[in-house]
Biopython code that builds the backbone (N, CA, C, O; Angstrom):
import numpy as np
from Bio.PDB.StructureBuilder import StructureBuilder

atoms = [
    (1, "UNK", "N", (108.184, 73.475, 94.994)),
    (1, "UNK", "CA", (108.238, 74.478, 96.040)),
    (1, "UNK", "C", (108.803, 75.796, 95.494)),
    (1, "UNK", "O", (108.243, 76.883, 95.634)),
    (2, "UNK", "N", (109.861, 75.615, 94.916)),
    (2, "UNK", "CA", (110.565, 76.816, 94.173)),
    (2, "UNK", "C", (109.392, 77.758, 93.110)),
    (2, "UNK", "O", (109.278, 78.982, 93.177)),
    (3, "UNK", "N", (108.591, 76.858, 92.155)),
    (3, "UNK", "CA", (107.947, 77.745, 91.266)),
    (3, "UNK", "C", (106.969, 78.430, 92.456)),
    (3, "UNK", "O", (107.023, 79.657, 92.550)),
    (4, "UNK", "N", (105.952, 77.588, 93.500)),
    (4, "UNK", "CA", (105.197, 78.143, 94.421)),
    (4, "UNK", "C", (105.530, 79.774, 94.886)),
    (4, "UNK", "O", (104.916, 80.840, 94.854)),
    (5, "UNK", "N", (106.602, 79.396, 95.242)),
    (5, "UNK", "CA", (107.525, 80.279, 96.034)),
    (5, "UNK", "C", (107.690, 81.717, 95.226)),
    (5, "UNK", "O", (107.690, 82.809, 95.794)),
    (6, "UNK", "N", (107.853, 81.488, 93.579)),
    (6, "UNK", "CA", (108.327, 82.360, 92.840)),
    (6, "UNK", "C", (106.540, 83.430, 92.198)),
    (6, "UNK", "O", (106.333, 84.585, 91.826)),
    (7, "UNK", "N", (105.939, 82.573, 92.333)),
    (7, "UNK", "CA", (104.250, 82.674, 91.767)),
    (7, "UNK", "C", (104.119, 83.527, 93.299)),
    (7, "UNK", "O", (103.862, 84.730, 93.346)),
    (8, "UNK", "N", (104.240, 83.066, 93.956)),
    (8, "UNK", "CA", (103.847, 83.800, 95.194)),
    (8, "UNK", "C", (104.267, 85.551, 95.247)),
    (8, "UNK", "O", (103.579, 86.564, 95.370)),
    (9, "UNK", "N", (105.725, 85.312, 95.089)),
    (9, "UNK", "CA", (106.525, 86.733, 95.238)),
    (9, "UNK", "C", (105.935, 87.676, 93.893)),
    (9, "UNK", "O", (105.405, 88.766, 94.110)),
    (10, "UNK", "N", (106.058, 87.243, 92.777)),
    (10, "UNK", "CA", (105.288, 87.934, 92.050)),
    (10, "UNK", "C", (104.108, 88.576, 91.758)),
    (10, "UNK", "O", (104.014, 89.587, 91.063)),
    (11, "UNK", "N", (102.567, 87.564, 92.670)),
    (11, "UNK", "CA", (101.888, 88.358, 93.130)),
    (11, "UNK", "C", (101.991, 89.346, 94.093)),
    (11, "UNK", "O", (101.185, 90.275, 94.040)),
    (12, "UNK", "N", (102.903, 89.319, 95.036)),
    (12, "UNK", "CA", (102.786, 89.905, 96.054)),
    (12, "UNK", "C", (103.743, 91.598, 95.197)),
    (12, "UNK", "O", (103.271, 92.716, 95.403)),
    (13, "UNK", "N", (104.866, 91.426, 94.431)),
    (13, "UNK", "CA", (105.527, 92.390, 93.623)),
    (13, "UNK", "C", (104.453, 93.202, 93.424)),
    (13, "UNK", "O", (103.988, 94.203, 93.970)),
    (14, "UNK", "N", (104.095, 92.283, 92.199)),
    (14, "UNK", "CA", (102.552, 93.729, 91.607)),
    (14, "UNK", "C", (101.286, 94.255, 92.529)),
    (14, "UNK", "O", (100.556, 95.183, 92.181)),
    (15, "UNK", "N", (101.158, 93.598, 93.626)),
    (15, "UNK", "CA", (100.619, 94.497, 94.368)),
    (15, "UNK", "C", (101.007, 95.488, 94.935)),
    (15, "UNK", "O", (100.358, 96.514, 95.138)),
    (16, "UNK", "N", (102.405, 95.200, 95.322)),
    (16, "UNK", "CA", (103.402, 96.593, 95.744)),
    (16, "UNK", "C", (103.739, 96.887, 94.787)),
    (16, "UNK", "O", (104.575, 97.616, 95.322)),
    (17, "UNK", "N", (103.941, 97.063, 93.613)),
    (17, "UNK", "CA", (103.771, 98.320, 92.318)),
    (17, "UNK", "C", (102.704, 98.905, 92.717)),
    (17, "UNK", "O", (102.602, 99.902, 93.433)),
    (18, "UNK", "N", (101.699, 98.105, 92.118)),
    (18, "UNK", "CA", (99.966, 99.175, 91.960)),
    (18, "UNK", "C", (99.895, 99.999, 93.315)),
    (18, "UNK", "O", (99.713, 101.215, 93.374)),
    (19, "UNK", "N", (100.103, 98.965, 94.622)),
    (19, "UNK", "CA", (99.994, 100.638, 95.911)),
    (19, "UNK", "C", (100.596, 101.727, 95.706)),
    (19, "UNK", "O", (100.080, 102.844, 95.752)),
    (20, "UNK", "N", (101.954, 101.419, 95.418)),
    (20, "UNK", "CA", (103.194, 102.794, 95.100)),
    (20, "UNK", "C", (102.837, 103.138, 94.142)),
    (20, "UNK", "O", (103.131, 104.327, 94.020)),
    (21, "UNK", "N", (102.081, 102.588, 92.906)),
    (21, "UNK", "CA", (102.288, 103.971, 91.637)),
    (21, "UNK", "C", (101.143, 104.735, 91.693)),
    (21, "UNK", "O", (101.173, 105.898, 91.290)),
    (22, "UNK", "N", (99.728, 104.041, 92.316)),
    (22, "UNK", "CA", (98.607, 104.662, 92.665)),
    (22, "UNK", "C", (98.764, 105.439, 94.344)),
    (22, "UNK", "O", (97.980, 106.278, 94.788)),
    (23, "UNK", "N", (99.468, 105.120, 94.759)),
    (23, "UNK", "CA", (100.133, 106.410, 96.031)),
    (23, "UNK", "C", (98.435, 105.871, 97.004)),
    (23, "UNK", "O", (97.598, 106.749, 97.219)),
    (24, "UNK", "N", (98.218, 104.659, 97.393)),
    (24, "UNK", "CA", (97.151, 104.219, 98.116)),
    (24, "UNK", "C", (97.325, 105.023, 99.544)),
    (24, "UNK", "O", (98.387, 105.606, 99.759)),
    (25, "UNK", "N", (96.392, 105.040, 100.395)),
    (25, "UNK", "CA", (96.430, 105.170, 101.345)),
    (25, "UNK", "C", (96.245, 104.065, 102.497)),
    (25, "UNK", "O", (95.232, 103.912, 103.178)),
    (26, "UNK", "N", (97.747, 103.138, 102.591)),
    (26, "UNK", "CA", (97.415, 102.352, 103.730)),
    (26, "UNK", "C", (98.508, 102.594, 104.284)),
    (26, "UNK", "O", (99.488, 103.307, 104.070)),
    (27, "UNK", "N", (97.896, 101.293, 105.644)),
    (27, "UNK", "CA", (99.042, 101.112, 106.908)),
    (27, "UNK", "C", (100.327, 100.980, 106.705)),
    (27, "UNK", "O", (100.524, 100.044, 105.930)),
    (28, "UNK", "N", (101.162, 101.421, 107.002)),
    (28, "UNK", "CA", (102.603, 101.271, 106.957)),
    (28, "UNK", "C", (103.284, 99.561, 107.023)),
    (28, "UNK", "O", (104.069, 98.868, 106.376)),
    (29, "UNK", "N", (102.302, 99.433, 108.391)),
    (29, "UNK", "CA", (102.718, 98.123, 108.238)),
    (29, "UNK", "C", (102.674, 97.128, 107.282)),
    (29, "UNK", "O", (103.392, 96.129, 107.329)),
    (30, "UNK", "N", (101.444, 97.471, 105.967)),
    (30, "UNK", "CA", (101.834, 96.503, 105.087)),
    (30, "UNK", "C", (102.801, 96.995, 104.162)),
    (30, "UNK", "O", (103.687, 96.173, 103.925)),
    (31, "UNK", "N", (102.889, 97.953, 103.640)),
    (31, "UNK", "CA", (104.043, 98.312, 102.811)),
    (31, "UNK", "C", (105.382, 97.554, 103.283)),
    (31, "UNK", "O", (106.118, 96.909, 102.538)),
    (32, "UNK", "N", (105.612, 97.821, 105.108)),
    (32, "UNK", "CA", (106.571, 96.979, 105.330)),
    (32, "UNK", "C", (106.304, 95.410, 105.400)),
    (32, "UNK", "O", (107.284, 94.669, 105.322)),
    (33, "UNK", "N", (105.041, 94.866, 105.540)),
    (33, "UNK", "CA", (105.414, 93.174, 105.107)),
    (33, "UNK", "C", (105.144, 92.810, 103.592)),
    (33, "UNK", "O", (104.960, 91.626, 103.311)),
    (34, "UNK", "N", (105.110, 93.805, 102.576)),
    (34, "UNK", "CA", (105.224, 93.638, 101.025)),
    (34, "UNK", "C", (106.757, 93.515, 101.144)),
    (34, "UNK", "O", (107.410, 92.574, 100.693)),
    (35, "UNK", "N", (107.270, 94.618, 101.830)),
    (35, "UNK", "CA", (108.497, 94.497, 101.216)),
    (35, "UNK", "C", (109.582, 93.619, 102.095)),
    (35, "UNK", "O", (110.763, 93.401, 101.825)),
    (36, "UNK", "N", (108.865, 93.214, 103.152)),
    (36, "UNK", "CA", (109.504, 91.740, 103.665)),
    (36, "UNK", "C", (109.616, 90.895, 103.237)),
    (36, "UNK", "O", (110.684, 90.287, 103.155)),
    (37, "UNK", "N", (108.272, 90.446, 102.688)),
    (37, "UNK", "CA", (108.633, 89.382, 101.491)),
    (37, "UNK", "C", (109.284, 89.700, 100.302)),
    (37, "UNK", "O", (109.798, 88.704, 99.791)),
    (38, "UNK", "N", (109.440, 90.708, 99.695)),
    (38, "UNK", "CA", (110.363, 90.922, 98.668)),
    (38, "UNK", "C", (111.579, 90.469, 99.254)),
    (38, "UNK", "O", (112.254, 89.660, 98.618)),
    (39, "UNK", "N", (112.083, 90.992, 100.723)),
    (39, "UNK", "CA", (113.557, 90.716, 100.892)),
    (39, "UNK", "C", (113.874, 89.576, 101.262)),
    (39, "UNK", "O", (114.982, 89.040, 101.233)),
    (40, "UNK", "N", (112.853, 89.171, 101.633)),
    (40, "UNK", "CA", (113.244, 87.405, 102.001)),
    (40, "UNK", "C", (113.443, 86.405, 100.788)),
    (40, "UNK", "O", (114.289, 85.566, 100.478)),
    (41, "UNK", "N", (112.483, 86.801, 100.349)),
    (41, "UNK", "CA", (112.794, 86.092, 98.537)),
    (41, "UNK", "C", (113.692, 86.319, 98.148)),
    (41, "UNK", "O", (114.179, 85.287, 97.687)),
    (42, "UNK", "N", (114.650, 87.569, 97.951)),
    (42, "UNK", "CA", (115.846, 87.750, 97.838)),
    (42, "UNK", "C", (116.955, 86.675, 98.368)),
    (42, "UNK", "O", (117.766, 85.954, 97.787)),
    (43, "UNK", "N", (116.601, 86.910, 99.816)),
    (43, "UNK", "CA", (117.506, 86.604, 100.552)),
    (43, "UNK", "C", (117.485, 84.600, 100.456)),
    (43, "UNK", "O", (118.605, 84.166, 100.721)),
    (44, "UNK", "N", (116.670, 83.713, 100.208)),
    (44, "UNK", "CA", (116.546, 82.870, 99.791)),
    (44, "UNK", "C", (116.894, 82.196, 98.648)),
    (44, "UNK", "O", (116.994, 80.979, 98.489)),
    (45, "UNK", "N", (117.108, 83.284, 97.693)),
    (45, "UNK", "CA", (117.579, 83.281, 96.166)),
    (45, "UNK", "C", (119.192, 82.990, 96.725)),
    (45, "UNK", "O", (119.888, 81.999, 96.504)),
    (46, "UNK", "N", (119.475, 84.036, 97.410)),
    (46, "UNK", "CA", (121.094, 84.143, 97.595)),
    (46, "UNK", "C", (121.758, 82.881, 98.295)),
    (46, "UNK", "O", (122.698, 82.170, 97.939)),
    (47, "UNK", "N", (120.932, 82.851, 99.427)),
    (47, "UNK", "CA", (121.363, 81.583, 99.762)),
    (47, "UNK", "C", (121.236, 80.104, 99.289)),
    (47, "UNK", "O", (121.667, 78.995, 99.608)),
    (48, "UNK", "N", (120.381, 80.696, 98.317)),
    (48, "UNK", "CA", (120.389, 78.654, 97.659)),
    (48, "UNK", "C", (121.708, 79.030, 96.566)),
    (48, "UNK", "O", (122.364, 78.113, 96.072)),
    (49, "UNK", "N", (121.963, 80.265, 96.305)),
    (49, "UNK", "CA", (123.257, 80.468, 95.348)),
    (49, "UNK", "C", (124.541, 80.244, 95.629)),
    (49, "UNK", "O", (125.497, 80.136, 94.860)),
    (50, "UNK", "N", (124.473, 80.166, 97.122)),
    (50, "UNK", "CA", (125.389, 79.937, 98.230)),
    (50, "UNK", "C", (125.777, 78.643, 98.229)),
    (50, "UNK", "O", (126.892, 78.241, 97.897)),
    (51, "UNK", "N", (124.602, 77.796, 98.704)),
    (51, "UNK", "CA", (125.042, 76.636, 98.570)),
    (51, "UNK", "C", (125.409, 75.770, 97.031)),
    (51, "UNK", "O", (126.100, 74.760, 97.163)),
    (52, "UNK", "N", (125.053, 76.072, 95.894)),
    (52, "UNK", "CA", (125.541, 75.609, 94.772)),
    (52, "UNK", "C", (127.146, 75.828, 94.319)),
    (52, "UNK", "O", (127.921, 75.019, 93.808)),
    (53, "UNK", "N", (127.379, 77.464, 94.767)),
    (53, "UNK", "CA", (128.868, 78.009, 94.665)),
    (53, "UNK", "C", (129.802, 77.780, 95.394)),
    (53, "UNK", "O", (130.933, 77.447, 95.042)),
    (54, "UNK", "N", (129.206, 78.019, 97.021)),
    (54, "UNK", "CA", (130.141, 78.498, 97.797)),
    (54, "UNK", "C", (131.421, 79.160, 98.374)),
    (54, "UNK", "O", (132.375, 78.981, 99.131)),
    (55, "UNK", "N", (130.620, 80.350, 97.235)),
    (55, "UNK", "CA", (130.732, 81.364, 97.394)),
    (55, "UNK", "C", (130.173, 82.501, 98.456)),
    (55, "UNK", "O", (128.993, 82.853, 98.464)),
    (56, "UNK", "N", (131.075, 82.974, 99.259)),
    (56, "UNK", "CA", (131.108, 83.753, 100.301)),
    (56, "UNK", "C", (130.337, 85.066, 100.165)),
    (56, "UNK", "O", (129.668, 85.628, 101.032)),
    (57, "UNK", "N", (130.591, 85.486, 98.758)),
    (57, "UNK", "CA", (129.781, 86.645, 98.690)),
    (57, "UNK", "C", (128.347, 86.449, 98.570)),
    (57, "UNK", "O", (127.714, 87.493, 98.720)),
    (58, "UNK", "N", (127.319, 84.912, 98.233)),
    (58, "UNK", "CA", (126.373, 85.446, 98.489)),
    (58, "UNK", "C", (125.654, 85.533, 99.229)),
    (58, "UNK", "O", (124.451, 85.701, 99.025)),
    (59, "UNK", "N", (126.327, 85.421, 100.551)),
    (59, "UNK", "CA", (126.007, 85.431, 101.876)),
    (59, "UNK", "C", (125.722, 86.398, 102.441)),
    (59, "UNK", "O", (125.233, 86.445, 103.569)),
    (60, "UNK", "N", (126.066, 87.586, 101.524)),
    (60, "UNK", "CA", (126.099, 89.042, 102.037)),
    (60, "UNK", "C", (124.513, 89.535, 101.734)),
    (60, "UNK", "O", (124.251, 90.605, 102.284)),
    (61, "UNK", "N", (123.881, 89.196, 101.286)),
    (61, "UNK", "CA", (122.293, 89.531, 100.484)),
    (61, "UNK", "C", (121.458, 89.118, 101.756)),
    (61, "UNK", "O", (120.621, 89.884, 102.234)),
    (62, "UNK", "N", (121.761, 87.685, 102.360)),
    (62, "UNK", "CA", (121.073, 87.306, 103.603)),
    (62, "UNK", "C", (121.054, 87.667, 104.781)),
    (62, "UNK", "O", (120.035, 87.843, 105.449)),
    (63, "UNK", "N", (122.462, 87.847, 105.234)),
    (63, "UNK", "CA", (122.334, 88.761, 105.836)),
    (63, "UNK", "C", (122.416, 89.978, 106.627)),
    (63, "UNK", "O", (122.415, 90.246, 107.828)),
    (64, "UNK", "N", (122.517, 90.872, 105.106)),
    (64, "UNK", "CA", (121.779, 92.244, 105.222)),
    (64, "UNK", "C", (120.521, 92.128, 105.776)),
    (64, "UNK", "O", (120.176, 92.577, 106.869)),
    (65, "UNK", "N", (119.758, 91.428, 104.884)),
    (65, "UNK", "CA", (118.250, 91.470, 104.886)),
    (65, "UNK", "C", (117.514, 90.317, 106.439)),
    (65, "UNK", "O", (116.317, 90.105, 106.631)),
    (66, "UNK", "N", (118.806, 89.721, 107.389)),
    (66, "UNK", "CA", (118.163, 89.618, 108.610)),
    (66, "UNK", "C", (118.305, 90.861, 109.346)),
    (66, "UNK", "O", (117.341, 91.119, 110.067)),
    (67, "UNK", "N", (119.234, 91.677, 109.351)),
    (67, "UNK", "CA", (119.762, 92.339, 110.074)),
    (67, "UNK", "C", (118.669, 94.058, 109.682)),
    (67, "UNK", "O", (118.623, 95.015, 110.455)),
    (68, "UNK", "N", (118.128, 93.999, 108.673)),
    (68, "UNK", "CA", (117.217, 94.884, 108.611)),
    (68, "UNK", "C", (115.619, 94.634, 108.532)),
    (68, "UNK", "O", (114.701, 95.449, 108.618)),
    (69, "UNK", "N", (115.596, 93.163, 108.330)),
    (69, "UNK", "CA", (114.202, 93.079, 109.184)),
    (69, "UNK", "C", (114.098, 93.128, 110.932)),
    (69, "UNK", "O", (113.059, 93.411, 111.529)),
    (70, "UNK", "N", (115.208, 92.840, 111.493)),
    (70, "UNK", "CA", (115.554, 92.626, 112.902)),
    (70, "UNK", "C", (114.955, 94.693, 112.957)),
    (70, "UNK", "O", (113.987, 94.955, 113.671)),
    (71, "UNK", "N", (115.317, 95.301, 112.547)),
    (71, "UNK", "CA", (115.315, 96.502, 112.265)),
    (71, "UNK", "C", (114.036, 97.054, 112.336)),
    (71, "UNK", "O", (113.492, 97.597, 113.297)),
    (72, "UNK", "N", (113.647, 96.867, 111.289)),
    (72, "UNK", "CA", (112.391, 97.137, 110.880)),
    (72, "UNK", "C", (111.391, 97.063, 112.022)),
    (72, "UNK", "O", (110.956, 97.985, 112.711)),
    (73, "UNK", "N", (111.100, 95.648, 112.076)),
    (73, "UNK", "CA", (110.482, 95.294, 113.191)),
    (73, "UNK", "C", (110.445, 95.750, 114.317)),
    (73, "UNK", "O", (109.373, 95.696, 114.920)),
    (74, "UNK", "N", (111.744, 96.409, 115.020)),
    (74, "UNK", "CA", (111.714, 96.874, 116.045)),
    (74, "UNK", "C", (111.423, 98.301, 116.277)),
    (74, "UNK", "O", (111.084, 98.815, 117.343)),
    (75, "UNK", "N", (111.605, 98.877, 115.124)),
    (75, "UNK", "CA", (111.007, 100.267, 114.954)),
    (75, "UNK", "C", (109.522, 100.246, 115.039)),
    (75, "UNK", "O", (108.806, 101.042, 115.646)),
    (76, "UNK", "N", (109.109, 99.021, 114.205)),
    (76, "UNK", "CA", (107.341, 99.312, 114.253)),
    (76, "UNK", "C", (106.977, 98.529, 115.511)),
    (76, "UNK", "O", (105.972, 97.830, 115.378)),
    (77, "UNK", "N", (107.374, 98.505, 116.305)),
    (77, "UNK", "CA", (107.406, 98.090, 117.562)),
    (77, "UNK", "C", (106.946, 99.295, 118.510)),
    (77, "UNK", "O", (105.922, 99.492, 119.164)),
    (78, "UNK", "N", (108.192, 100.060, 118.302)),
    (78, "UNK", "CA", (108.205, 101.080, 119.172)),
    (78, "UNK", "C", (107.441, 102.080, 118.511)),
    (78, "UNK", "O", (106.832, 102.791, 119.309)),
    (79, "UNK", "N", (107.254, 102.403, 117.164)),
    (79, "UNK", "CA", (106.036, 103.383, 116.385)),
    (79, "UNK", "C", (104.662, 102.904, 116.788)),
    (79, "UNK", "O", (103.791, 103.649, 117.237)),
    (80, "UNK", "N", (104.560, 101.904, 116.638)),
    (80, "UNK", "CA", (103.007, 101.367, 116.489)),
    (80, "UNK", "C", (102.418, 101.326, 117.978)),
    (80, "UNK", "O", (101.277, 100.867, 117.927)),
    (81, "UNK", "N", (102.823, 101.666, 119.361)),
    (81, "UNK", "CA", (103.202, 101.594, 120.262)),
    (81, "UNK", "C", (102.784, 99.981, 120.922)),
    (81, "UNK", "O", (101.955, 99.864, 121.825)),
    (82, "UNK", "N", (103.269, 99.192, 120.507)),
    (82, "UNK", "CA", (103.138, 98.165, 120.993)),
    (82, "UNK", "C", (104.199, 97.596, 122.142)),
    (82, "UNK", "O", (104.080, 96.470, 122.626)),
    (83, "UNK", "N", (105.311, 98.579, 122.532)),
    (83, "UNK", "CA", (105.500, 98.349, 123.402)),
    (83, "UNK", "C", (105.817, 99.993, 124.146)),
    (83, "UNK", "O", (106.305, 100.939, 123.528)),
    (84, "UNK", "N", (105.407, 100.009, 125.571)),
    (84, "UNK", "CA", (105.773, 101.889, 125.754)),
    (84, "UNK", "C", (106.989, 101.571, 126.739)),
    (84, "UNK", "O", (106.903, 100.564, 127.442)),
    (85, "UNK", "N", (108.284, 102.505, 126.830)),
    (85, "UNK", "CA", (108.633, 102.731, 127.479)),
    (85, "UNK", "C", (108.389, 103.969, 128.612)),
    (85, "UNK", "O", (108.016, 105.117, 128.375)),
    (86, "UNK", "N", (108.702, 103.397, 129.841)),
    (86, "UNK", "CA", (108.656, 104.666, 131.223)),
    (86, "UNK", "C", (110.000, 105.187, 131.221)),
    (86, "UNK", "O", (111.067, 104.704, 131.599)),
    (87, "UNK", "N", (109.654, 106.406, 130.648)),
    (87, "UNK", "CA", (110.199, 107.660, 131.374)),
    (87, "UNK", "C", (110.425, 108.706, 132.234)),
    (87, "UNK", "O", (111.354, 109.487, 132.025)),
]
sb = StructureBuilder()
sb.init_structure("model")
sb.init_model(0)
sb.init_chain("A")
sb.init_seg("    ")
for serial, (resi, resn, name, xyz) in enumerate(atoms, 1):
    if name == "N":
        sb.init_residue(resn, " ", resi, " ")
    sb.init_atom(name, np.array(xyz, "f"), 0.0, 1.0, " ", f" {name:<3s}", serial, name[0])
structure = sb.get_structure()
């Protein structure tokens, strides 16, 4: 599961290189789920580091990275207008 996992993120890396260094023209929204999965992979890394150490600090990598996809998401929420508020 782990190598899967790692084969996965790496394709998904060099595709977000090649968009950003070739300056593509797409949707926002995928730039932001490239780089969701970058942070989740992160954030998965940290926490399996967590449980081997237990160590407190690497708890801090996870979550950051709920607390700014919680983020994210809700911005392209309200950008993308998928939800409108009345004013």
């Amino acid at each position: 599961m782990e190598k899967t996992r790692r084969v996965i993120v790496i394709m998904f890396s060099i595709i977000y290189l090649i968009l950003i260094i070739l300056r593509v023209n797409i949707p926002r929204v995928l730039y932001i789920f490239l780089g969701a999965i970058l942070l989740v992979n992160q954030a998965i890394d940290e926490w399996n580091k967590y449980l081997q150490t237990k160590k407190k600090f690497y708890l801090v990598i996870p979550i950051i990275s709920v607390i700014i996809l919680i983020f994210v998401i809700f911005q392209c929420v309200i950008t993308e207008g998928f939800v409108k508020f009345h004013t």
